[in-house]
C-alpha positions, 0 to 999 in steps of 0.5 A: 062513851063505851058501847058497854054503858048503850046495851041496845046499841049493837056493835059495829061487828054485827052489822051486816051491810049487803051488796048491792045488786047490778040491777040497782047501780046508779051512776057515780056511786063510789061507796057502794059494793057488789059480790058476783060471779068473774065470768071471763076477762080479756084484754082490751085494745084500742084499734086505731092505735096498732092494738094499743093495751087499754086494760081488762075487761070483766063480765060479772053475774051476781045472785039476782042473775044480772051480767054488768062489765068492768073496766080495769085501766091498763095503768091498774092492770098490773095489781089486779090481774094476778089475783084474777080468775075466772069462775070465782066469786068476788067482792069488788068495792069503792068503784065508779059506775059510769054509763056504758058506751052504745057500740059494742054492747057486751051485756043488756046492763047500761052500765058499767064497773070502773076500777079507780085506784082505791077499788078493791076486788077480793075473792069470798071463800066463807059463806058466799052466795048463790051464782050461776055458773055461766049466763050468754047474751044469746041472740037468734038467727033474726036478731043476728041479722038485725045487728049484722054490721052495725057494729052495736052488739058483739052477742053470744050464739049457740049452735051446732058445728056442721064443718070445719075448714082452715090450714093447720087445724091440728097445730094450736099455735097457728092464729090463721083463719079458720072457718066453721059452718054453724047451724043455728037454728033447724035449717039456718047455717051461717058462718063462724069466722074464727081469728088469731087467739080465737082461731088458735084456741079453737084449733086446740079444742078440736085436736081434744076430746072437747071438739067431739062436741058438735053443739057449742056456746060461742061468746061475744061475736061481731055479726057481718053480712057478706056476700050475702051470708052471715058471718059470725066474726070472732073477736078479742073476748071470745070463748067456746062453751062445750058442756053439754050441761049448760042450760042453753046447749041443752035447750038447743039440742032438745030442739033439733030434730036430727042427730046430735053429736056426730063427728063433723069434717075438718079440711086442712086447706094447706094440703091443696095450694101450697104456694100461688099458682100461675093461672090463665083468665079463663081458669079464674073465671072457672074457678068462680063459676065451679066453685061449690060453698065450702070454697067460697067462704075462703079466700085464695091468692093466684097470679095472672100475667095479662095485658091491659087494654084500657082503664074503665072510666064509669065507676070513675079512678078514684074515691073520697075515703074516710079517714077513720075507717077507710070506707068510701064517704057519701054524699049527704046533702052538699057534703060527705059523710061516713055511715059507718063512723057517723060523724058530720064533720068527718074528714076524707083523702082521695085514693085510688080505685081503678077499674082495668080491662084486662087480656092474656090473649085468650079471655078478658076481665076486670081487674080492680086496683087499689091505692098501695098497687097503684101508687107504684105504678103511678109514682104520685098519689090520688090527691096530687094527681086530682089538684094537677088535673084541676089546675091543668084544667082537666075534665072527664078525660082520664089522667095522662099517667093512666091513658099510659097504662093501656098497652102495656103487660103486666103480672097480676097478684089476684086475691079471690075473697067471697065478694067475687062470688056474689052474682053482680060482682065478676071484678078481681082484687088486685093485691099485688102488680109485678113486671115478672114472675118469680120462679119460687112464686107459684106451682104451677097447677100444683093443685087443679083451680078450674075443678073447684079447689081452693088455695090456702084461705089467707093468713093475712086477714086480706081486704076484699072488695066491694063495689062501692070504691072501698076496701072492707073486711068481714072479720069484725072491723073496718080496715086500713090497706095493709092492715086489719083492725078489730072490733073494740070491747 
């Protein structure tokens, strides 16, 4: 029967069917479309595997102002993303909504968009809705503490640049750290720390006439307490936000009392210590004891030829660490248990950590060592040396390789980082043991330590240390020796 013989039915051509809205998803659904805004889109990777492509994430706002995240697989990557582009408004189809996971929450949805292979994502270019151009997770100073190193939130912050300091700030294609000091609220300053893509964007925008800008909107940072500081950790999906016309730049500007707009300091770490320097205990401890904030929120690297006079025994030499993040496990009843990667049935490996009194003949010091540094010096990692001591029946007394050390001198790499300037922790990292110094290592006293002046801030993304027998990072994720990770989107 033709449409012609029914006159009141209506044709398949005028019905109008509409998107249905974020707020209204339900899991599972595969039939349903949305049309929203493409905010911005990144790509995702998985840090336990050497930053292995999982796909691209994309933050989307639709007309009811309402923020949801897709997930494109990285085996899809490849057709979608030519015809991505941020700002635009879409109409994505025939996807999956599934619930999203609780760590690392970019937006308040529960849920998430997933693309399968019969999703479409077309751009509307005739009669499309009204969508704001920008929304933020944005999240106060309080809040910011709350989720500091929880790791359950990477949130957007608005706020005002006080300084800016890193090496190489005029050349867009370093990735080194840079950090900013950020004023977040009226007399609340805390700390951007801005890595790789991040860091290099960030150097371009300040080399332009949009760095001028002092307030801006920072997207999606991991939060982090260190040192007793907070630190605001860059992470693969965050941008920087300068127009003044964005309703939370404007908002935050009307509330501040002071001046807005005016130039902020920009201090190239690189023309204070080109290389390592060649310093005494006493010019370290100087270092530590003069330093003024803009230096402690970097970290330098120096090298110290000293004697060891004996291996501290009452933190003990070693620690069970967890296999997944490196953090020291704790004891949990009558096992061990990770608090940060919470799993029950987690598992751990012995590794160092080894307390050094050391004395350059004048001053003394701790210096703390590590697995890598002292694997070499031991030649037998800290599993094998524990299993031999219990089957040769030791106690308390210290393994014979390590008696062995005291006496003897050594060349020591020290990397200083923010921990060393806590009140309750005067221990140096060692990242590096030599039986020489290499004439080309250092300049010595190129630029003078014990007057407050800092080295280069590192462009390794070096581990610090804390006082608990593990080795961690304030960038956003938990590191390996010798690496660093990210958070994960």
């Amino acid at each position: 029967m033709s449409s012609a013989a029914v006159p009141n039915m209506p044709s398949a051509a005028a019905v109008v069917v509409a998107p249905t809205s974020f707020d209204d998803l339900r899991l599972g659904r595969s039939g349903q479309f949305v049309v929203g805004r493409l905010l911005r889109f990144w790509d995702s990777r998985n840090i336990k595997k050497q930053g292995e492509f999982m796909g691209i994430t994309l933050l989307f706002l639709d007309a009811q102002n309402s923020v949801i995240h897709g997930f494109i697989p990285a085996a899809r990557s490849g057709h979608y993303r030519p015809g991505l582009r941020s700002g635009s408004i879409v109409k994505v189809s025939s996807f999956e909504v599934a619930r999203c996971t609780n760590m690392y929450k970019i937006t308040d949805s529960p849920f998430v968009i997933r693309f399968l292979p019969q999703t479409t994502i077309d751009e509307v270019l005739v009669d499309a809705p009204v969508i704001n151009l920008q929304k933020f997770m944005l999240r106060k100073f309080e809040h910011l503490q709350a989720l500091a190193n929880t790791n359950l939130e990477l949130p957007d912050v608005v706020g005002m640049i006080s300084s800016v300091q890193g090496s190489d700030l005029s050349d867009t294609r370093v990735t080194t750290r840079v950090v900013v000091r950020f004023v977040v609220e009226p007399n609340v300053e805390v700390y951007l720390s801005l890595w790789d893509d991040a860091a290099a964007t960030f150097r371009g925008l300040i080399s332009s006439g949009e760095g001028t800008k002092s307030v801006m909107v920072v997207t999606t940072v991991n939060p982090k307490i260190f040192g007793g500081n907070l630190y605001l950790n860059s992470t693969p999906a965050t941008k920087f936000y300068f127009d003044l016309n964005l309703p939370a730049i404007a908002q935050f500007t009307a509330g501040l009392s002071g001046p807005v707009g005016e130039a902020f300091p920009c201090i190239d770490t690189k023309e204070r210590i080109k290389k390592k320097e060649n310093v005494s205990i006493g010019d370290l401890t100087k270092f530590i004891s003069n330093s003024d904030e803009q230096v402690q929120t970097q970290e330098a690297e120096f090298i110290c030829k000293a004697r060891v006079l004996e291996v501290l025994q009452h933190n003990g030499w070693s620690f069970v660490s967890c296999t997944g993040c490196s953090r020291k496990l704790d004891q949990s009843g009558t096992s061990l248990r990770c608090n940060r990667c919470v799993n029950a049935n987690v598992t751990g490996v012995i590794k160092y950590r080894v307390e050094l009194s050391v004395d350059d003949g004048n001053d003394n010091a701790t210096f703390v060592v590590f697995n890598r540094e002292m694997l070499k010096l031991t030649n037998k990692d800290a599993a094998t040396l524990t299993v031999e001591e219990m089957n040769g029946g030791g106690g308390e007394q210290l393994p014979q390789c390590l008696q062995d050390l005291g006496g003897k001198e050594f060349v020591f790499h020290i990397r200083v980082t923010p921990f060393n300037f806590t009140p309750n922790h005067r221990t140096f990292t060692v990242c590096g043991i030599s039986d020489h110094i290499e004439p080309e290592t250092f300049n010595t006293k190129e630029a003078s330590i014990v007057g407050g002046k800092s080295g280069e801030a590192s462009a390794s993304g070096s581990t610090l240390v804390e006082g608990g027998g593990y080795e961690a990072n304030p960038t956003g994720g938990e590191v390996k020796e010798g690496s660093r990770k990210r958070p994960r989107e």
